[in-house]
N, C-alpha and C positions, 0 to 999 in steps of 0.2 A: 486484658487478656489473661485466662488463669494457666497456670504451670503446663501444664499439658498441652496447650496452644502456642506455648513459648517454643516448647520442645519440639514439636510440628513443626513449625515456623522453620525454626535451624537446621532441619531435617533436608528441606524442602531448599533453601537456601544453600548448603552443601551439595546438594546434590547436581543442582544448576548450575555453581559453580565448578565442579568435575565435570559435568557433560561440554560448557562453554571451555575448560582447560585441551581436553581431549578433541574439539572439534579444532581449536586453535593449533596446537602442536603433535597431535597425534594423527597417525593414517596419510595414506599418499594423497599427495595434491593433487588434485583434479582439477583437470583443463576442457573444457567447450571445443568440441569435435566439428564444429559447423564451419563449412565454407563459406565464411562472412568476406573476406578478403577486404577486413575493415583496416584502414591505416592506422587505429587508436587502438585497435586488438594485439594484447600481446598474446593472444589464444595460439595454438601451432599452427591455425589456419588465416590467422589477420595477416596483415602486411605492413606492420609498426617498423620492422627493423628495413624493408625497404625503404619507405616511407622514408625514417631519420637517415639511413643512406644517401639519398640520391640529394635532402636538402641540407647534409652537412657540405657533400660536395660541389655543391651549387649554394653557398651561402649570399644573399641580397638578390637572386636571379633566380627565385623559385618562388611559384604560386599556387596554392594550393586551393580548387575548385570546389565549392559548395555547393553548388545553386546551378541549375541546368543551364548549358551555353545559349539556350534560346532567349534567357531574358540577361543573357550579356555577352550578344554575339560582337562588341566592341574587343572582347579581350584578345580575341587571337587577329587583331586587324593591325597593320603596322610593326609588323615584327619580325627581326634580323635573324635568320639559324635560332630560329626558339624548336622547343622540342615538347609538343601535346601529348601526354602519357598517358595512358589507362590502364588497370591489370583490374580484371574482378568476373565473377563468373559466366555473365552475360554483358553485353553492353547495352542502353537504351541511348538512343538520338533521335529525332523526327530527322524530317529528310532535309530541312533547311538548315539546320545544325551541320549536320552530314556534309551539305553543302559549303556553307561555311570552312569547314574542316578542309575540305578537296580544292579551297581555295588560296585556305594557309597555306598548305603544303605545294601547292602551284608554284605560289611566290618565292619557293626555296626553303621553305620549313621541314620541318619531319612530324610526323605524326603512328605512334606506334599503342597497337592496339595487344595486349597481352590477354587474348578472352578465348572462353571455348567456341564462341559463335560473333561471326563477322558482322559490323554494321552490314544491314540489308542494301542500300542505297550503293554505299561502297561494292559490297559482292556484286552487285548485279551492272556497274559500271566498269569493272576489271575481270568477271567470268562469266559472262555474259557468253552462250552459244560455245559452252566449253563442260557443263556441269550435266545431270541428271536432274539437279535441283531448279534447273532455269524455269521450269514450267511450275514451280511454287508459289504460292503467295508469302506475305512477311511472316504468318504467325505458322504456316507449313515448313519454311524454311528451319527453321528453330529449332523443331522438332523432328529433321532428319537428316541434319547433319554426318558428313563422315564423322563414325567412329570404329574404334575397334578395342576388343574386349580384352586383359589381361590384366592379371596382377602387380608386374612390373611393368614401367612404359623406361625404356633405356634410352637418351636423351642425347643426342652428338651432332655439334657444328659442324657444317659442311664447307663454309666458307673458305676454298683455298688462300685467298691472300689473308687472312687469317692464323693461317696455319695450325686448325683444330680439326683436324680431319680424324684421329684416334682419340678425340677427345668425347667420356664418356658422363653423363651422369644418372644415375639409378634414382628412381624415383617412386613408390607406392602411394597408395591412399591407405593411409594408418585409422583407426577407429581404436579408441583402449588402447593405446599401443600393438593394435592387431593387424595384420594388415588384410585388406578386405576388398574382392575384383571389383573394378572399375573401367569403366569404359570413357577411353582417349580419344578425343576430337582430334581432326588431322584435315588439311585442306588435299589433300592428295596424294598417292603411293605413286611412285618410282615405276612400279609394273602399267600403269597406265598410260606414260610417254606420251606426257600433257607439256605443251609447248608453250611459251606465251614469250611473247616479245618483250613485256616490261617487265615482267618478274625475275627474279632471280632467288634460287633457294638456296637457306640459307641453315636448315635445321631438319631434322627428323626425327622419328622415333621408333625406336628398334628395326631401325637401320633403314625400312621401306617405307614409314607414313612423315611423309613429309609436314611440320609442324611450323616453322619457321620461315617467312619469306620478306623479301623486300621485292615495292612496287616504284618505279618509277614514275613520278607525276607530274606535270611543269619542270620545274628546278628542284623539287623537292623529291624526298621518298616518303612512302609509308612502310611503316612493317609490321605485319601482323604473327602472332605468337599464341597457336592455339591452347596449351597446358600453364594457364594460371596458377596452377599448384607449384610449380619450381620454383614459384618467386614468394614462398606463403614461408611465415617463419620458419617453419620446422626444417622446412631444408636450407633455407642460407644461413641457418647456422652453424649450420658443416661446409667445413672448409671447399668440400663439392661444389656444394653450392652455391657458395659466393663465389667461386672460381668461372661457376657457369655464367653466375652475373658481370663479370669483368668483362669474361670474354665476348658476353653478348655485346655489352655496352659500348666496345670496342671502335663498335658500326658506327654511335652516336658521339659528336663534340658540339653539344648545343652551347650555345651562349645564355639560356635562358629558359628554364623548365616551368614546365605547365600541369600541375597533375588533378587529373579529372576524378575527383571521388566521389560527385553529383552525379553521375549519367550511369552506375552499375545497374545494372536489374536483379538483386538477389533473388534465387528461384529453389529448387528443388536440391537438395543435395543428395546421396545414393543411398543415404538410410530412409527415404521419402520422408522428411522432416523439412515442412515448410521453414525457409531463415525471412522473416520480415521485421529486422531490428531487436533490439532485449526487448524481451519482455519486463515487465515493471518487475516482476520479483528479482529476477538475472542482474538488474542493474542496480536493486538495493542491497543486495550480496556482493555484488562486485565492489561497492563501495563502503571503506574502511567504517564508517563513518555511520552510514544508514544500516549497515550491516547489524551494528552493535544497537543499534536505537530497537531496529526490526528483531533482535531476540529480546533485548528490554521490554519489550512491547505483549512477545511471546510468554514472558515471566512472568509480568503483573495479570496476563491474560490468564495465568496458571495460577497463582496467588488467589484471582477473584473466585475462582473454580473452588480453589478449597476450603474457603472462608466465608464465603459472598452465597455461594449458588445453593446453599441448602435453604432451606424452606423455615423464614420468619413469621414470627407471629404477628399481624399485622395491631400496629399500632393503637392504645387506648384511647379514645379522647379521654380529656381531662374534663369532669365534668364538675360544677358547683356543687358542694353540697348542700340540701333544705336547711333551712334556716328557721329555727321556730322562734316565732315573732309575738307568740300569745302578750308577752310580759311587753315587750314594747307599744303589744294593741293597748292592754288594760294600762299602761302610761297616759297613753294618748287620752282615750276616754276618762280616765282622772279627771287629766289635766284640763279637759272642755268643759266637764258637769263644775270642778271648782272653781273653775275664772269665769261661771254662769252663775255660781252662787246656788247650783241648784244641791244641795247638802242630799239631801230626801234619796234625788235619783239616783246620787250616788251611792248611799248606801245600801239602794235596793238593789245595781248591778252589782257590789260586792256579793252581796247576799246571792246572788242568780251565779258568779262566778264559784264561789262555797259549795255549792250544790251539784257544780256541775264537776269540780273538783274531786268531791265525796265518791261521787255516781263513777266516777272515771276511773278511780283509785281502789275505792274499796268495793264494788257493785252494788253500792247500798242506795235507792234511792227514797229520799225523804221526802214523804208528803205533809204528811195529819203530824210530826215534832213529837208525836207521841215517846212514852217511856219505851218501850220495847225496842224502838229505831234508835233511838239516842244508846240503849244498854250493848246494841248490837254493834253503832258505829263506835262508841267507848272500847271495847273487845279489840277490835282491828287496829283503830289509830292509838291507843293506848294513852291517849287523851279521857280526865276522868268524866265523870257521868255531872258532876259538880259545873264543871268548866262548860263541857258542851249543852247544858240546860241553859248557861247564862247567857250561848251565843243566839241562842234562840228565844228566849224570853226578851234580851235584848231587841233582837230581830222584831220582836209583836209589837214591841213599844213602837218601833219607828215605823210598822208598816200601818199605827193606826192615827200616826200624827201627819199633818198636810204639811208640816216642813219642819225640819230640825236645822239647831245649830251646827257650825263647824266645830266648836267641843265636844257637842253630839255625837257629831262624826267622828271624831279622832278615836273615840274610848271604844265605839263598834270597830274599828279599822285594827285597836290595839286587841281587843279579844280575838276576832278572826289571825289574825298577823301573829297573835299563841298559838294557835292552832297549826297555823303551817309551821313554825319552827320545831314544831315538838311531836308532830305528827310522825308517825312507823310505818 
């Protein structure tokens, strides 16, 4: 590479290295706004710091769900005060699942659903000839749930033996740090003077949408918790927060935690931005690791651009060069007519080679030996008139005898064989 390529090079190389400096430690950290309500998300809307919550305080009596309870509906069978968890923006179950569930919690379990929308199976086994929504199918139910629209949804336990009755916590839906309207799922408002015999309310939100309840089941309860966002990082990182987790959690003293992170249904969040997991770029940004291979990758890719991508001359073959083979022809032929003994023939193809020489060389060609062709080829080759009369008086002697000797031969071989040394 010459000087100026060098200096490109370093250029280009500087440069990337300020841009990788600046992307590293300069400008505000940016954080993924998506409703993932993933437990491994430390984003402000995962649920990692629950998550590490609930199983430091539950150390060796916590399990955390992978895999849909239909192909391991063994785990919630035989179990003392365990506690099946869920928080996430939707919930999915088939109805034997469901089932399953309504059976733990029979046996004296608890079962608490943190979502904006009720298992179907379950709603329609405790609200049954109670809702507007009874006359729904599963996938109409989803889709018109109580909500109500505001910016703030203000958040307070009702539970008198509790004793959070002025207890408050404020909560938006943040975007950029902005906060931006959203609409609050609720199972029921206060002004409606809905009754139910096994329920008992336990939550609400700005003061009349009831949001929090517990069901009575068998032995067991369930409780369902419509605003999955109070339990997403960003707010139990505030002392609010976690306060409101305390005191929820107050309801619960399981012997034995169950958390469902298999069964969410991520759907829609209120920027209409589908969430269905990272995307492959998301997750090799995310990571330290591939992050840095993935701009490595973007360098060399910019390297080939400025070095690579301009327009080469394509390639020479190598070819042999021609080989002139005359002197190795008239070797050969030598060497056949002498180990033939044939003397004669030999000297008459020198003589034909001579000629053709002459013709080639000087454009003289010699027929009749006469004086004037000998004075003209004398002139050119600078060979005398003397010399070249001998090579051809020589020549008559032998072209009128029917064979000469090999002495013969040598002395026409050495006249001719002047001729080419001294020839111009």
């Amino acid at each position: 590479m010459n000087r100026n390529g060098l200096i490109l090079l370093a250029i280009v190389l500087l440069l990337v290295g300020v841009f990788f400096w600046v992307l590293s430690h300069g400008g505000e950290k940016q954080y993924d706004w998506d409703l993932t309500y993933d437990n491994t998300s430390n984003q402000p809307y995962g649920t990692q710091l629950l998550f590490n919550i609930l199983k430091s305080e539950y150390p060796g009596n916590f399990t955390e769900v992978r895999k849909p309870l239909r192909e391991n509906p063994a785990l919630l069978e035989n179990k003392d005060n365990a506690l099946y968890f869920l928080v996430g923006g939707s919930v999915y179950l088939d109805s034997a699942s469901q089932e399953n569930i309504l059976k733990f919690v029979a046996e004296g379990n608890t079962a608490c659903f943190i979502t904006q929308n009720l298992p179907y199976e379950i709603f329609r086994k405790f609200f049954e000839g109670k809702f507007k929504l009874d006359s729904l199918n599963q996938y109409e139910y989803y889709d018109q749930s109580y909500v109500f629209q505001d910016s703030i949804a203000r958040l307070s336990l009702l539970h008198p033996n509790l004793n959070t009755e002025n207890y408050l916590l404020d909560i938006s839906m943040i975007y950029n740090w902005e906060k931006v309207p959203a609409n609050w799922n609720y199972f029921f408002s206060r002004t409606e003077n809905i009754r139910f015999d096994s329920v008992v309310q336990l939550g609400a939100a700005n003061s009349d949408y009831i949001n929090f309840i517990r069901i009575h089941h068998g032995k067991g309860f369930i409780y369902l918790h419509s605003t999955p966002l109070a339990f997403t990082n960003f707010f139990l990182r505030e002392k609010s927060g976690f306060d409101y987790l305390k005191k929820m959690f107050e309801h619960f003293h399981p012997n034995y935690v169950i958390w469902d992170e298999a069964s969410k249904l991520y759907y829609y969040d209120d920027k209409s931005k589908p969430y269905a997991g990272q995307s492959p770029l998301k997750f090799i940004l995310d990571n330290r690791s591939l992050r840095w291979a993935w701009y490595l990758l973007l360098v060399m890719a910019l390297l080939f651009i400025l070095f690579k991508a301009k327009r080469l001359q394509k390639i020479i073959p190598v070819h042999e060069p021609n080989l002139n083979t005359s002197l190795e022809f008239v070797q050969t032929v030598g060497r056949l007519y002498f180990l033939q003994n044939d003397h004669l023939a030999l000297a008459r193809q020198k003589m034909k080679l001579f000629l053709l020489f002459v013709r080639n060389k000087y454009k003289i060609s010699l027929k009749n030996f006469d004086e004037p062709e000998l004075k003209k080829l004398s002139i050119k080759s600078q060979i005398t008139f003397d010399q070249l009369k001998r090579i051809f008086t020589s020549y008559k002697i032998v072209q009128k005898q029917t064979s000469i000797s090999a002495q013969e031969l040598i002395e026409f071989h050495k006249i001719i064989d002047h001729f080419y040394k001294n020839c111009k």
